[in-house]
Each structure stands twice: as C-alpha cells, then as structure tokens.
N, C-alpha and C positions, 0 to 999 in steps of 0.2 A: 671081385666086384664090390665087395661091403669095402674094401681098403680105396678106391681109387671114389664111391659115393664121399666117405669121411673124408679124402685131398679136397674134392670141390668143395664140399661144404666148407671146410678148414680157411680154402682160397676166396669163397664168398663174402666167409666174414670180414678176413684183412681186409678185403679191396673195400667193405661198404665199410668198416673204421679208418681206412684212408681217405674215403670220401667225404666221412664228416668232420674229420681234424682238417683235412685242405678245405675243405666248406668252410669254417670257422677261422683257420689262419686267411682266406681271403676277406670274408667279413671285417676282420681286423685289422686287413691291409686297405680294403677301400675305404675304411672311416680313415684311417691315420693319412692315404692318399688325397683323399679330401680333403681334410684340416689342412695339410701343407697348401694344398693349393689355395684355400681359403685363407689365408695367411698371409701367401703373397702377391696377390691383385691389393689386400688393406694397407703392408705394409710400402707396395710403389704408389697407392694414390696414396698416402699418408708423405713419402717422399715429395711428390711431384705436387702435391697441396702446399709443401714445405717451400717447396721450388716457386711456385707463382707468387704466392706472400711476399718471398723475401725481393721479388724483381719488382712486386709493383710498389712495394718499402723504397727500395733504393730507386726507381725511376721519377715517381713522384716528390723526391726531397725537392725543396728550392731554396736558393738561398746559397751563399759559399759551400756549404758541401754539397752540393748538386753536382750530377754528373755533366760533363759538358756535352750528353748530346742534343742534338735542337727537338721540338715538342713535337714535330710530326712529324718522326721517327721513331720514336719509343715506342710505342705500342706493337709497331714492327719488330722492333728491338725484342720486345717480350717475346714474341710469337717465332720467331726464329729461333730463342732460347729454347722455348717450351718446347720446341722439335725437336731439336737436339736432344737433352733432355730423358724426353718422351721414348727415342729410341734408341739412346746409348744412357743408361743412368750412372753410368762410371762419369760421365763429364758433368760436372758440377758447375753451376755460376756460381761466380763469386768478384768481389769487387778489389783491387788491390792498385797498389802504385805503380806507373809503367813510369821510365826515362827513355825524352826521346832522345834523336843523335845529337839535336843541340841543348842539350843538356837541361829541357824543360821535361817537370816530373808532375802528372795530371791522373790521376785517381778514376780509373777504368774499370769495366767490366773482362770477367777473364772466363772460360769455359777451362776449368782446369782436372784433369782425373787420365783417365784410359781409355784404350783406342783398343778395342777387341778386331785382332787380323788373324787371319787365315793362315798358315806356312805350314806348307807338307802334312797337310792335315788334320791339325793341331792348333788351335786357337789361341795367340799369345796379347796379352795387355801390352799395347804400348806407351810409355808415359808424355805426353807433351801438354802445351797450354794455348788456347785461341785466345788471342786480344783481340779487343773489338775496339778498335779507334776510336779518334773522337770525329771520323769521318764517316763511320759506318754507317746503314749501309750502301752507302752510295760507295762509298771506296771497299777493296776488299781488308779482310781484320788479316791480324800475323801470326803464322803459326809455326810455333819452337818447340821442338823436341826437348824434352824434361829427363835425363837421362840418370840414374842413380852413379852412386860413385864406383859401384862394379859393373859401369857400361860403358862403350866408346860408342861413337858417332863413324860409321865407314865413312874412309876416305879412298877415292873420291865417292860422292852419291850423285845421281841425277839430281833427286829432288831433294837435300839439305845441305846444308853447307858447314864449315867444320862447328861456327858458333850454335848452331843447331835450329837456323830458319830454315824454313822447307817454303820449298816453290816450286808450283802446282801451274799447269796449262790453264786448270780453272780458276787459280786463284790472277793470272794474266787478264784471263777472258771474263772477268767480273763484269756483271751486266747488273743495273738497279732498273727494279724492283724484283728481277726475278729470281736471282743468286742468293743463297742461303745457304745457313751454317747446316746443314742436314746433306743437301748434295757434297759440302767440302769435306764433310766426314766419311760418306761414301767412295769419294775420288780418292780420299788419304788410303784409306784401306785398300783398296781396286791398287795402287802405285806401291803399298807398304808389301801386300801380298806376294809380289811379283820380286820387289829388292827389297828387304827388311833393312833400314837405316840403321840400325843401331847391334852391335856385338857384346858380347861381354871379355871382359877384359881378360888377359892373358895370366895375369897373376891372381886367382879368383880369390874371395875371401871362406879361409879353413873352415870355418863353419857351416859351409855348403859345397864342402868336396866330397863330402860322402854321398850327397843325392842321387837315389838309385835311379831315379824319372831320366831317360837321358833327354840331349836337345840336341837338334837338327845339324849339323856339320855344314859350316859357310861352304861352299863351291870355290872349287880352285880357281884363280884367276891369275893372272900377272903385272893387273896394275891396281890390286888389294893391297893393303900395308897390314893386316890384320886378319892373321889367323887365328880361329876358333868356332868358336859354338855361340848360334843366334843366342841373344840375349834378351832377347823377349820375356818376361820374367818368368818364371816356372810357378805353378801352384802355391808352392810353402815358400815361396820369396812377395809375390806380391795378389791382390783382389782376384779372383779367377774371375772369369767370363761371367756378366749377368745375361750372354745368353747361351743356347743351349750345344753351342759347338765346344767349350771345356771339357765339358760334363758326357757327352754322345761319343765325342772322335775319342776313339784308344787306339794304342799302338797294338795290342794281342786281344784277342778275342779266342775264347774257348768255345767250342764247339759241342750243345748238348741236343738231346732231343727230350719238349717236354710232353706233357700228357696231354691229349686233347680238352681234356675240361678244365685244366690251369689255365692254356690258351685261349678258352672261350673268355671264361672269369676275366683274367687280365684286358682281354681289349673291352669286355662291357665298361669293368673299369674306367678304362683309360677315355672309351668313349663317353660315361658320367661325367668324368671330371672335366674333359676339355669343355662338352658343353656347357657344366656351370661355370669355367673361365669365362668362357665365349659371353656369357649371360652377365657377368659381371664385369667384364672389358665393355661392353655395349652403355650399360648402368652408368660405367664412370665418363665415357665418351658424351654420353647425355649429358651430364652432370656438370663437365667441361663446356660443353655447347654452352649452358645456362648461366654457366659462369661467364663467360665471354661477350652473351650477351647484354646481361646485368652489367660489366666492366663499362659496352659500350653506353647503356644506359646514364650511366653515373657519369661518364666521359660529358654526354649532351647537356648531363643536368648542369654540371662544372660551369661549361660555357654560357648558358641560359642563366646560371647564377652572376657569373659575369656582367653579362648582356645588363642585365637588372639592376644590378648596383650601380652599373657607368649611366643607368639611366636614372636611377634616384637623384645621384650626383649632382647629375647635369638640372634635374629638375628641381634640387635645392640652391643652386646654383641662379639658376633665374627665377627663383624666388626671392630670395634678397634681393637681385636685381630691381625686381619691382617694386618691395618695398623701400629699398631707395627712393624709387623715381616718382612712389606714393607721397614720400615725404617732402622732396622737391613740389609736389602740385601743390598740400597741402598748404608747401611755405608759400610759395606765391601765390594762391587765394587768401592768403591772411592779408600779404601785402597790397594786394588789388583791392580787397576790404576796405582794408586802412585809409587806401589813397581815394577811393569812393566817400569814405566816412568824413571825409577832410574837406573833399571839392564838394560833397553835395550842401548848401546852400541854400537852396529855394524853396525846403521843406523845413526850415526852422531848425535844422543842425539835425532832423532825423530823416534816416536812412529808409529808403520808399521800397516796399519790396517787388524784386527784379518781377518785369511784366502784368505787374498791377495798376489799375487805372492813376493810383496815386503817381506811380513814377510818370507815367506819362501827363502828368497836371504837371508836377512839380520839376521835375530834369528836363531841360533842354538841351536834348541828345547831341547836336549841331554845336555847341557850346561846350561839348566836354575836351576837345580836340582842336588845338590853335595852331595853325603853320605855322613855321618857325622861320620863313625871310617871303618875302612878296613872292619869289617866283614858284616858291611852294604852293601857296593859298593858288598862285594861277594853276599849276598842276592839278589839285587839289577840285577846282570847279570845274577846268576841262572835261578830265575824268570824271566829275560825275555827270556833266553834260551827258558824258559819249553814253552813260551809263543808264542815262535817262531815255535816250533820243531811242537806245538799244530794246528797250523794253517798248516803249512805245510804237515803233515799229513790228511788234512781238504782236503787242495786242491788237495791229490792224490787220495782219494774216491771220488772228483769231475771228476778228469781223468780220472780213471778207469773206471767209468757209464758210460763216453763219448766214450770210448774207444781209448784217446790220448795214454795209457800207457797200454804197455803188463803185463798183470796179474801176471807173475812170478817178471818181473823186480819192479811190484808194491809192493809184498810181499816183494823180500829184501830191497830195501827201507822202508818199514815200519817197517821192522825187527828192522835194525840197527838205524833208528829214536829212537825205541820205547826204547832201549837200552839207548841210548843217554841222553831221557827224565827223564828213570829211575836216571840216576846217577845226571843227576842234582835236578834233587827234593832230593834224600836222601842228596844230599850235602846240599840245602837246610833245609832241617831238622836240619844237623847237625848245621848249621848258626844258625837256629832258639835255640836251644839250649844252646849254645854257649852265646847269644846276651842276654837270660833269665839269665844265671849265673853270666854274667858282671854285670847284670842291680841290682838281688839281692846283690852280691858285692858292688856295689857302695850303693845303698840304708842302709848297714850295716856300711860300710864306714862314711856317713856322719850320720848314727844316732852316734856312738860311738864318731865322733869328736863333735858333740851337747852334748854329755854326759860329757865327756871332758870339755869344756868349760864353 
C-alpha cells in the first residue's frame, strides 16, 4: 500500500510539472501567434497603401506621359485594381509597354504576378499578365499566360491559345459597368482548376530533379502532345500561396491524439487571434472607406477649382472689355467737348454749363443742327410737327380725365389734330421717298464716274 501511495504521489508531480512547462510553452506560443498575425494585417495595408499611391501617381499624370485612358473611367479603373489587389496580392499593378497588332506601342496598365488555383488539392501559382486597354472598361482587358522557360502552354486548351491568350465565356460576355477584374480572376481559377493550361516541360532543369514534394500526373488523353507533371510552380520554384490553401492542403497527414487541455489552449488561441485579425481587417476597411471618400472630396474640389478659374478668366476678360469701351466714351466726350467748345458762340467763346440757366440764355438749341439739303429740313419739321401734335393730343386725354375740357370741344380738337397729323406723316413718307431716290441717284452717279475714270 505505502509502494502504490509513493506511484501516485510520483505520477502527481510529473503530470502538475507538465502542466506548467505546457502552460508556459503555450504562453509562448500565443504571444509569438499573435505578433505574427499582428504583422501581417501591417504588412498587407502597408502593401495595398503602396498599391493605391502608385495608381492614383500614374492615373492623375497629364500631359504626354499620361495614360490614355478617358477621365471618367479612372477612378473606376482604380477601384477594379484595388479589388483585385485586395483579394489576390500576388497580382500586382504596374504600368508597361503593350504592342498592338498594327504595330502601335502605348504605355498601359498591367495586373502582372500569380493566379492561386486549386488542383487535386493542392494550391498552385499560376503566372500570367492582365492588360487593361486603352478601351477599358467598357471593352474587356487581355489576359496571357506568362509561362517560365521550364513550362509549356497544353495543346490544345479550351481556354488559351499556343501564344498564351486565354479566352474566357466571361471575357466574351463583357458587360460595362458591371464586369470587373475581380470576377475574371475568379472565372480564371473556376476554368484553370478543372484544366490546368500550363505543364512543365519534358526535359526539366537538374537543379530541381531531385524535389521530393511530388506534382499531380497530366491525365491520359489522346489528343495531348505533352506528357508530364502539372507545372504549376512547386513551393522552392516560385511565391507560394498568399492564401491559406498552400499552407493547409498536405498530401500525408499523421495521425495523433492530443491532451484535452493543449486543445483547449490552442483554440482560445486561435479564437484571440482571429478576433484581433477580425478587429484590425475592420480598422483598415474603415480607414479605406475614409480614404475613398476624401479621394472623392479632392475629385469635387478639382472640378470647383476649375469651375473658378474659367470663371476669373472670363471675368478678366470682360474687364478689359470694358475698359476698352471706357476709353472709347471717354474719347468721344472730349470730341463732343471740342466740337461744343468751337460752335458755342453766343456766350462769348465760353462754354455754358450743360442745364444751367446760362446755356439756356445763351445756346440756341434749334441752331445747333442744320439739314443738309431742303428735303431734309422738310423731314425734319414734319417730324417734329407729328411729334408736337402727338404730345398734345396726350395732354387733352389728360384734361379730359380731369375734367378741364368739355367732351365735345375735346373731340374736335382731336378731330382736327388727328387730321393734321395725318398729313404730316404721309408728307413725311413722301420725303422719305424722295430722300431714298436722291441717295440711289447719287450712289449710280458716282459709281458711273469711278467707271469713267
């Protein structure tokens, strides 16, 4: 009995000194679990920080290096990038030279990196490049497989062709506004998963014949030209997965059972950590919002700075105008002066000032203004007859109202006015007539003596 007390006590101890070494190695494990994830939510918004910089650099250039696409499209342009992006960060923007088929070479936007696909379990990068025209995106962009030199292109393939364009039902069914670089990365995947375009080549390069990691065996077919092993890159050839099917999917899995209190530990873990991810993906998504909408802010202010200046412009613009048209008045008030200063006479050679009793002593207003042939001066008093008769007839519907002037005596007075009027206006006419016949006269007169001479 005293041998089998001293076993438990013995077994008591171990188990509680394995309790506080595994207490302590978890400790250990969830700071350093931590730090990593704190790590990298900083370093993908420090990426994708990186990423919007450089698009709205190159989007806003103007000038010969500008990009050609039209201005209300860009912003779009951005935002389709930032998707992409945002959920593959192996594809990168970046700007390079495209040639098109007739041999014009125009400086584009390109989404260039790896295409994380699914195959037989196993997560492979595959390499190609998105152009984004100069039509996008109203037109759909081009997408080429980018193949290293120990890769072939399957022939045939549905969806690429030997030069390595890949053509997509959705890249067909392009629809604007709603089609976007984010669903064509998903359809790439969905169609790469199913037939992987690309093998590796038959003669592989020695320096990776020894790789113990094996790869997937093509399926037998009989209208393949190319047997081998997908060539999707392997781990120690190219970027593994930035997401988490590289790292998860294995080909062997061992088989243990562990302690119930490691398994507790482990998932409080895991459940800490996702939440503070979860709390910091939220933080940056905010952060994005504010940035997006500050973008558009600064967009409004652009235009409003615009608006502003075309309106200074315009408003210096007709200010000169006016002092122009200042300087014209002022010339012709000096000359009206002048010719005033000249003609007036009757005051002793001085100048009477306008609407003062002097000008009216001295200027005979009637006197300043001489018709220039008889049938003028006749125009000239018709007109102001008519002009006379006009007002006076004014002032007898002003007496009448009043009742200064008896109704009957009002009527023939306007009778014989109206008569009066009548004959000086058709006398005018006839002047007017008259004055048109001279004037074509004379005008015939001196073309004929031009001719003449």
């Amino acid at each position: 009995m005293v041998w089998i007390a001293e076993k438990i006590s013995a077994l008591t101890f171990f188990h509680f000194a394995f309790l506080i070494s595994s207490s302590s190695s978890s400790s250990s494990g969830l700071m350093m679990a931590i730090q990593q994830r704190q790590r990298q939510p900083q370093s993908q918004s420090q990426s994708q920080a990186q990423t919007q910089q450089f698009l709205s650099s190159v989007l806003s250039q103007r000038g010969p290096s500008s990009l050609p696409y039209t201005e209300d499209v860009k912003w779009l342009i951005r935002q389709h990038l930032l998707s992409l992006t945002d959920a593959y960060p192996s594809l990168q923007p970046k700007t390079a030279l495209f040639t098109h088929n007739d041999g014009r070479s125009v400086n584009l936007l390109q989404a260039d990196g790896t295409l994380p696909t699914p195959y037989h379990g196993v997560t492979y990068n595959i390499p190609l490049r998105v152009w984004l025209l100069d039509s996008y995106p109203r037109l759909p962009p081009c997408v080429y497989l980018n193949p290293t030199r120990d890769m072939l292109i399957k022939r045939p393939h549905p969806h690429a062709d030997p030069s390595g364009l890949v053509s997509l039902p959705y890249l067909h069914s392009w629809i604007y506004p709603t089609s976007n670089l984010l669903d064509l990365a998903r359809n790439l995947i969905h169609s790469f998963s199913r037939d992987p375009p690309l093998y590796s080549n038959p003669n592989p390069n020695p320096s990776h014949s020894h790789s113990n990691q094996p790869t997937p065996s093509l399926p037998s077919s009989s209208n393949s030209n190319h047997s081998g092993s997908l060539s999707i890159p392997a781990p120690g050839m190219y970027p593994p997965s930035p997401y988490s099917g590289s790292s998860r999917i294995t080909t062997t899995t061992t088989q243990r059972r562990d302690h119930p209190n490691e398994v507790f530990k482990r998932n409080a873990i895991n459940k800490l950590v996702d939440s503070m991810h979860g709390d910091v993906v939220a933080l940056w998504k905010t952060r994005e919002d504010e940035m997006d909408g500050l973008f558009n802010a600064q967009a409004v202010l652009r235009q409003r700075e615009e608006q502003l200046r075309k309106g200074v412009e315009e408003m210096m613009d007709e200010k000169e105008v006016l002092e122009q048209q200042l300087q014209m008045v002022l010339m012709n008030a000096d000359v009206l002066e002048g010719w005033v200063a000249e003609n007036n006479n009757n005051n002793g050679g001085k100048i009477a000032k306008p609407g003062s009793e002097e000008e009216d002593e001295y200027m005979d207003h009637g006197a300043v203004f001489e018709p220039h042939d008889p049938l003028s001066n006749q125009m000239l008093e018709c007109t102001a007859l008519d002009l006379a008769i006009e007002d006076v007839i004014y002032s007898l519907d002003k007496a009448v109202q009043e009742g200064a002037v008896p109704f009957d005596q009002y009527l023939r007075n306007v009778r014989w006015l109206s008569r009066e009027q009548f004959i000086h206006r058709a006398t005018s006419a006839k002047v007017r007539a008259a004055q048109m016949q001279a004037h074509v006269a004379a005008m015939a007169a001196r073309a004929s003596s031009q001719y003449v001479t």
